[in-house]
N, C-alpha and C positions, 0 to 999 in steps of 0.2 A: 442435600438435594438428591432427590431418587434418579439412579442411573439412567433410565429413560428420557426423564427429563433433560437431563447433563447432557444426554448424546445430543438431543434435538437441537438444543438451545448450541452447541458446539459445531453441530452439521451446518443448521442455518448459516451461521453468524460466518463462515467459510466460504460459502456457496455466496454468501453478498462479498468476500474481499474478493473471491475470483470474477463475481459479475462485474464488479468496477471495471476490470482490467475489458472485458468484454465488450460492455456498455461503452464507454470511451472509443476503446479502436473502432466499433459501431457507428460511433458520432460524428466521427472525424472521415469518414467518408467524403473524399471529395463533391462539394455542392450542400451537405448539409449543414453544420457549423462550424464556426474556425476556433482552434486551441485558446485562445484566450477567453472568449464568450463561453464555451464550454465548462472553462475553470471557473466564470462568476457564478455561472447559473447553479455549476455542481455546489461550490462554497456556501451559495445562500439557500438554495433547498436543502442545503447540511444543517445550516444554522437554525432555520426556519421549523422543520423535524425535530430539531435537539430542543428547540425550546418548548415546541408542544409537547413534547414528550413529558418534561420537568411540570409544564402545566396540567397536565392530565393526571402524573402523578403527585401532583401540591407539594410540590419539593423546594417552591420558589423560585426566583429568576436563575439565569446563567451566572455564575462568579467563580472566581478562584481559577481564573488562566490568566495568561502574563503575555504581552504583544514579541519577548524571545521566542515562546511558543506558538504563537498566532505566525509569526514569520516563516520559522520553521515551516509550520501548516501548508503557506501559501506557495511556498518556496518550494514545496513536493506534489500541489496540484498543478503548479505552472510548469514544471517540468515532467511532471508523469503525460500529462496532456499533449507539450509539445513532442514526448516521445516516441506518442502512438500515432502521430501523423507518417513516422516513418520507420517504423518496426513493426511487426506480430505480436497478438495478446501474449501467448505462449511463450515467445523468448523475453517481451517485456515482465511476465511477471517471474523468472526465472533469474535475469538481471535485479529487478526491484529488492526482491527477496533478498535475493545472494547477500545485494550490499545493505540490506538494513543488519542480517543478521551478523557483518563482520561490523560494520559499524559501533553497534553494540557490544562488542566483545572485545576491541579493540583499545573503544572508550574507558571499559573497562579492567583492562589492563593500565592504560595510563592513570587510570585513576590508582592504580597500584595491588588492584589485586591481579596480580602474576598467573597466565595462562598453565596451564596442569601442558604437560606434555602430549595429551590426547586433544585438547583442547588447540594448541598449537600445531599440529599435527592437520586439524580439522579445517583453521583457519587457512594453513596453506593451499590444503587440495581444493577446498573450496575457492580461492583466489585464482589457482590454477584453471577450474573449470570457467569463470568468468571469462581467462584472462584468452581460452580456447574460445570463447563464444565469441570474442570482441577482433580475434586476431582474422585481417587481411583473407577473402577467398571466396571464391564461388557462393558461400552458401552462406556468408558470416552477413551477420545484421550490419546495417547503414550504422556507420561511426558514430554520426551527431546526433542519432538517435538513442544509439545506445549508452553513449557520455552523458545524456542527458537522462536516462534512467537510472545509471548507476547516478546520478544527482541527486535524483527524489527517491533513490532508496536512501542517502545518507542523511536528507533532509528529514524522511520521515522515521528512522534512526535517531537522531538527535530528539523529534518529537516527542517517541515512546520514551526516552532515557529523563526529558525533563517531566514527564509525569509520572515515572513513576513513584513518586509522593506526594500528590494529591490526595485531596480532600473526596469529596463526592467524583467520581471518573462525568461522571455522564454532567452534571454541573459544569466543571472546569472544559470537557470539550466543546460541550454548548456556549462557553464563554469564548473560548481559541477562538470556535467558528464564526461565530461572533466579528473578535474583533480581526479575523484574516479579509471579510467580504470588502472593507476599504482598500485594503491593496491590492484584492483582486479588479474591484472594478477600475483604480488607478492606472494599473495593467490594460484593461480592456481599453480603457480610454485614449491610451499611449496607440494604441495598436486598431482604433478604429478604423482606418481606412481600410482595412481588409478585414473587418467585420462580415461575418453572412450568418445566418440563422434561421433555417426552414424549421417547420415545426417539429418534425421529425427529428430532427438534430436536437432540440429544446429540450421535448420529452424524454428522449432518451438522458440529457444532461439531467434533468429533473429527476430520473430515476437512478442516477448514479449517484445523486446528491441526497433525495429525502431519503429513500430505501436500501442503495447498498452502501453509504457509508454513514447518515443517520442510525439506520434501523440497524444495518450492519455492526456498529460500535455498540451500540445501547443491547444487543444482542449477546457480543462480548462480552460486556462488562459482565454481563448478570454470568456468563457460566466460568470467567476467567478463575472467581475465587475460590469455585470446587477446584479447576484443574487443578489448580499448584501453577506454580510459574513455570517449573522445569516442560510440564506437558503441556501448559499453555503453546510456550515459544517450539515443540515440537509437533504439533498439531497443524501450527501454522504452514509444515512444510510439503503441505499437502496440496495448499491455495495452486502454486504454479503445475500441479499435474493436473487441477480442475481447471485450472483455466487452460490450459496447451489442448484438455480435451474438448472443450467447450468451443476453444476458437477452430480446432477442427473440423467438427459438428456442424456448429451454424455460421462460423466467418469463412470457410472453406480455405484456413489457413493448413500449409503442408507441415507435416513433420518429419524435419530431415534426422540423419544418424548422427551428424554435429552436434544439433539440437538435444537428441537423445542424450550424446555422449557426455557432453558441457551440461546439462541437467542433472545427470545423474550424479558426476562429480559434487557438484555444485549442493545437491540434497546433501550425497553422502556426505559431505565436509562438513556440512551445518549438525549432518546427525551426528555425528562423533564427537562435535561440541559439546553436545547435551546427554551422551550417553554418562552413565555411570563412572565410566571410568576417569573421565573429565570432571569428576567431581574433588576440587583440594584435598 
């Protein structure tokens, strides 16, 4: 793939994980739509995207996902959603991150391959920077907001680890999404009485669903098989500085020196996982 192209296709596809984060605490404005309706609407403009997508490219229907992963799925938009009713973009996608990238690393330690000492090393300071972002104080995020992001980063940790051996990416998540939008609306239906949904709130759900996490992934996929895996999952730890700027920008969210500090941990730890040296 010509490097130009690689960069685009790599900008984009970042620029839609950090709009999520955006999009969402956008929605969740009090008076526009409430956390559960949000996660149907995102789930099925997910599903609804993904399959057009396979149909435009005659690739055939959605297949090859499994309702463990459909769960997972659902399990990290109902809690990503319920966390941005009471947290910042910026510190939720700081949290999200943190815990998908120990998630995985973790997992994989139990699975038995044994962390390098840089690697261990990484894992703590990064646990360390979470554990500063979550700890009691003037400036620290709402508890159960943030208990429930580190949820959906472990939920959507476990998502990435069950596909990474798939078939077709863009098939199998058009399948997940698929079959995630039953539990989500089972969810909504549990929780209708405090249903609300102005149009605004929709759209913007709409656009978190068809475009940054549809278009978003089908984005990915296509430039993930140049990176390499290594600079894939390193690329990625870019999402929470666009998005803390983003939510600066236009949600007129502050950013404190806590923030800074537990971010920067938080980066550095994950990058010293993936550097070199952290290699067996």
């Amino acid at each position: 793939m010509p490097a130009l192209r690689l960069f685009a296709l790599t900008l984009a596809a970042l620029l839609c994980f950090a709009a999520n984060s955006l999009l969402c605490r956008a929605a969740l404005r009090p008076g526009l739509v409430d956390p559960a309706t949000f996660t149907s609407v995102r789930l099925v403009s997910g599903a609804l995207a993904l399959a057009l997508l396979l149909l435009a490219g005659r690739r055939g229907r959605p297949t090859g996902g499994s309702v463990g992963s459909a769960i997972a799925l659902a399990l990290y938009a109902v809690a990503f959603s319920f966390a941005y009713v009471r947290i910042g973009a910026g510190v939720g996608a700081l949290l999200l991150f943190g815990a998908v990238q120990v998630t995985m690393v973790g997992w994989s330690a139990l699975g038995g391959a044994r962390p390098t000492a840089a690697q261990a090393l990484g894992i703590a300071v990064a646990l360390l920077g979470l554990a500063g972002l979550a700890l009691p104080g003037a400036s620290a995020p709402d508890t159960a907001g943030a208990a429930l992001m580190l949820a959906a980063g472990v939920a959507w940790g476990a998502y990435t680890l069950r596909g990474r051996k798939s078939g077709d990416p863009l098939a199998v998540n058009a399948h997940n999404f698929a079959l995630s939008v039953p539990l989500a609306l089972l969810f909504s239906a549990a929780l209708v009485g405090s249903a609300r949904a102005a149009p605004e709130g929709i759209v913007l759900a709409v656009a978190s669903g068809a475009v940054a996490s549809g278009g978003g992934y089908s984005l990915w996929y296509a430039a993930v098989p140049a990176l390499g895996a290594t600079r894939a999952a390193a690329v990625q730890l870019s999402v929470p500085v666009l998005a803390g700027l983003g939510a600066t920008a236009f949600l007129g969210e502050r950013l404190t020196w806590r923030i800074a500090a537990a971010g920067a941990a938080i980066l550095g730890g994950i990058a010293l996982t993936l550097s070199r040296r952290s290699a067996p």
